[in-house]
N, C-alpha and C positions, 0 to 999 in steps of 0.2 A: 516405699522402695522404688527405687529409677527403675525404668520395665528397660529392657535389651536395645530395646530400637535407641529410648534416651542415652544410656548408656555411650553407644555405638556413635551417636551425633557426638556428645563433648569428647570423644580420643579423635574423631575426623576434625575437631575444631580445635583442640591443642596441636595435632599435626601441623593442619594448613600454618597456625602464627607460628609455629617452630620455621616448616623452610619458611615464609614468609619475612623474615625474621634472619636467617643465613641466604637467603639472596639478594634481601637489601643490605647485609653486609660485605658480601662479595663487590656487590655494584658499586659502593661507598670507595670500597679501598681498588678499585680495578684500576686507576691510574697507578699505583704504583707493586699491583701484583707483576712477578716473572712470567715473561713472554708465554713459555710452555702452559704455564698453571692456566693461563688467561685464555689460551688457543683451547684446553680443555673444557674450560667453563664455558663457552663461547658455542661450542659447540653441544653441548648438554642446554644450554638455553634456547638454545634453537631448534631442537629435540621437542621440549619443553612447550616453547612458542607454539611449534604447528599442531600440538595435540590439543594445547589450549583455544586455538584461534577454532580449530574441528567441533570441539565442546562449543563455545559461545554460538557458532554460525547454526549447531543445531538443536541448541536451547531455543535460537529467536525463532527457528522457521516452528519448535513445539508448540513455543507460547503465541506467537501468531497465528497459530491453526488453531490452538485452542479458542480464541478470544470468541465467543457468542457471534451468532449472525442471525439478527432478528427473522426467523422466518414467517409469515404467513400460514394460517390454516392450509395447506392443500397442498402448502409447496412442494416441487417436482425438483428445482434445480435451484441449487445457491452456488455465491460463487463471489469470493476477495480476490481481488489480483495481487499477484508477488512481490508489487511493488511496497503492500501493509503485510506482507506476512514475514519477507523474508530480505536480509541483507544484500544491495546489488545497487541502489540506484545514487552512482556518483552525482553532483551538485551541478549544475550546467546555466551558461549564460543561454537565454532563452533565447537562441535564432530560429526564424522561421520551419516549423518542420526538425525539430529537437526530438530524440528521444531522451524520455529519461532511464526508461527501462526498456527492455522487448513487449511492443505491445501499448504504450503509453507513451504519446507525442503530442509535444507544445505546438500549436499551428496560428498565427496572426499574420498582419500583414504589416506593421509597426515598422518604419524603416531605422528606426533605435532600436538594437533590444539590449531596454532597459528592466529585461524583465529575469529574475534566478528563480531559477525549480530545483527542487536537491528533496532526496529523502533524507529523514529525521528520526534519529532513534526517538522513542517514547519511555516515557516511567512508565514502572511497569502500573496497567490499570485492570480491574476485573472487567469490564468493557471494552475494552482498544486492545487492537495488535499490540506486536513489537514495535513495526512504524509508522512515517505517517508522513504523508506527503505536503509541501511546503513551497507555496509559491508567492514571492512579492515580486511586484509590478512599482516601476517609481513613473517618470515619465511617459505616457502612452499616446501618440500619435496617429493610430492606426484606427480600422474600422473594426477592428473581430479580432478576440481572442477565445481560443480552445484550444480545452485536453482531450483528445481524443485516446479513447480506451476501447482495443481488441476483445473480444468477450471470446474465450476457448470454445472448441467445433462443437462439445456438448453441452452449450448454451442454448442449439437452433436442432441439436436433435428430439426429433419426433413435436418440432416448434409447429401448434398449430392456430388459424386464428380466433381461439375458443380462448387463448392463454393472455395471461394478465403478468407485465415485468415490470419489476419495482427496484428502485435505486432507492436506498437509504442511506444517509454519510452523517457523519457525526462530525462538522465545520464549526471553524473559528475564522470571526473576521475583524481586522480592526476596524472598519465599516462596513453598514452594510451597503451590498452589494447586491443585484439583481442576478439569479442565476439561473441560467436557462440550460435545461437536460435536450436532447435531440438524439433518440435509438434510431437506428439505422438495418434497416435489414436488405440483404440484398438476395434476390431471386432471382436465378436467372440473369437476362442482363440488363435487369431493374432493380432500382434500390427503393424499398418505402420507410419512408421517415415522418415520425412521430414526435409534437415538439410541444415540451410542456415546459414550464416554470416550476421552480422547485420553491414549496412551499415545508414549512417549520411545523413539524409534529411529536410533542410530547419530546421535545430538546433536542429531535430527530430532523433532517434534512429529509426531505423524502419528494420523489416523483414516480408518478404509475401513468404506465403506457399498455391501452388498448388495445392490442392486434385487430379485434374484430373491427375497427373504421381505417382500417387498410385493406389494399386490394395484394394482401400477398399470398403468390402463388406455393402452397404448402410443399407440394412437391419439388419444388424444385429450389428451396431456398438452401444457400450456400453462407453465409457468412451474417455476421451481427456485432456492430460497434457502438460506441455510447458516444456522445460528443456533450462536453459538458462548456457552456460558452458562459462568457464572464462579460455583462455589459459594464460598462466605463470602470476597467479594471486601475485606473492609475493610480497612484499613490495608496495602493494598498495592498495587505498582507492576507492571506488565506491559506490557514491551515486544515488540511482535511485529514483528519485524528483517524476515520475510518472509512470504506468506501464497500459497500456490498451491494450487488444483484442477486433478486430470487425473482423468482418463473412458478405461475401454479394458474391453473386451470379457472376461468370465469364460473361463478355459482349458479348452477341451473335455476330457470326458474320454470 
């Protein structure tokens, strides 16, 4: 016997192909429906529309908050930026100092930019956000390319130099490509920067940065950014499926 819940899914699934079903038949014949019927319909799809676009916009920010974010034993702070969780970041030709979202800007020095950044819906995956970020580069000229990524104010609260921050992304490339991570911390009115190569773990991108071989002042640290540089980015594609920081305390010894 169907238990209530199955029940309850097949009349929600003959519903939806029913109107499904009367609205592509409306739409079929709407060139030659009367003006009034049409002005009605028109506006009951537009009703329709924005309750539908409200559902999708907050199904992606669910399923992107849900998607896993490898933590570390110890971890204190994680953290995806909006740009993989949630619908926002229009496709952009990549001029010097681009945002693609708030918080995430393309920076080179390339006097072409021949380079597009756009986010990318994803299939849905039990490891990936919603989206995912997308950037091909054809012709490059220039000396330096980066993305540079804002990390939120409670990324550096109670940040001290006992703590260990780890970048782990889940990349696609159509070559490889050398990728260099560069945190940023600024105290005071000094910045200390940390500069590693990101090296492949377990199908994982990953870099960890040391606080303790910096000279940052705990107290007085105000901001924290990622700079993610792409050496000899031309002629090629790079998609990053996923992007997460966590923050967790170095292991006593």
């Amino acid at each position: 016997m169907a238990s209530r819940h199955e029940h309850s899914g097949r009349i929600e699934t003959f519903l939806h192909r029913r109107h499904l079903a009367w609205w592509s038949r409306e739409a079929d014949r709407a060139d030659t429906t009367p003006h009034a019927r049409l002005g009605l319909l028109r506006h009951r799809a537009a009703l329709l529309k924005t309750r539908l676009e409200h559902l999708i916009r907050a199904s992606d920010q669910t399923v992107g908050a849900a998607a896993p974010i490898h933590r570390p034993m110890g971890t204190d702070w994680s953290w995806r930026p909006a740009a993989w969780r949630e619908e926002g970041g229009a496709g952009v030709i990549g001029d010097n100092a681009t945002a693609l979202t708030p918080g995430i800007t393309l920076f080179h020095d390339c006097p072409r930019a021949e380079i597009a950044l756009r986010q990318v819906r994803q299939p849905q995956h039990p490891t990936r956000p919603a989206f995912g970020v997308d950037m091909e580069v054809f012709g490059f000229a220039g000396s330096f390319l980066s993305l540079a990524i804002d990390l939120p104010p409670e990324a550096v609260q109670g940040l001290r130099l006992k703590h260990l921050v780890c970048l782990t992304m889940d990349l696609e490339e159509e070559r490889p490509a050398r990728l260099i991570a560069r945190l940023n911390v600024r105290h005071g009115p000094n910045t200390e920067q940390v500069i590693r190569d990101i090296v492949i773990e377990d199908d994982r991108a990953i870099a960890e940065f040391d606080l303790a071989y910096t000279r940052m002042n705990e107290t007085r640290v105000e901001k924290m950014w990622l700079d993610l540089i792409v050496q000899d980015p031309r002629m090629n594609r790079i998609t990053l499926h996923d992007l997460t920081l966590t923050r967790r305390p170095r292991a006593e010894i």
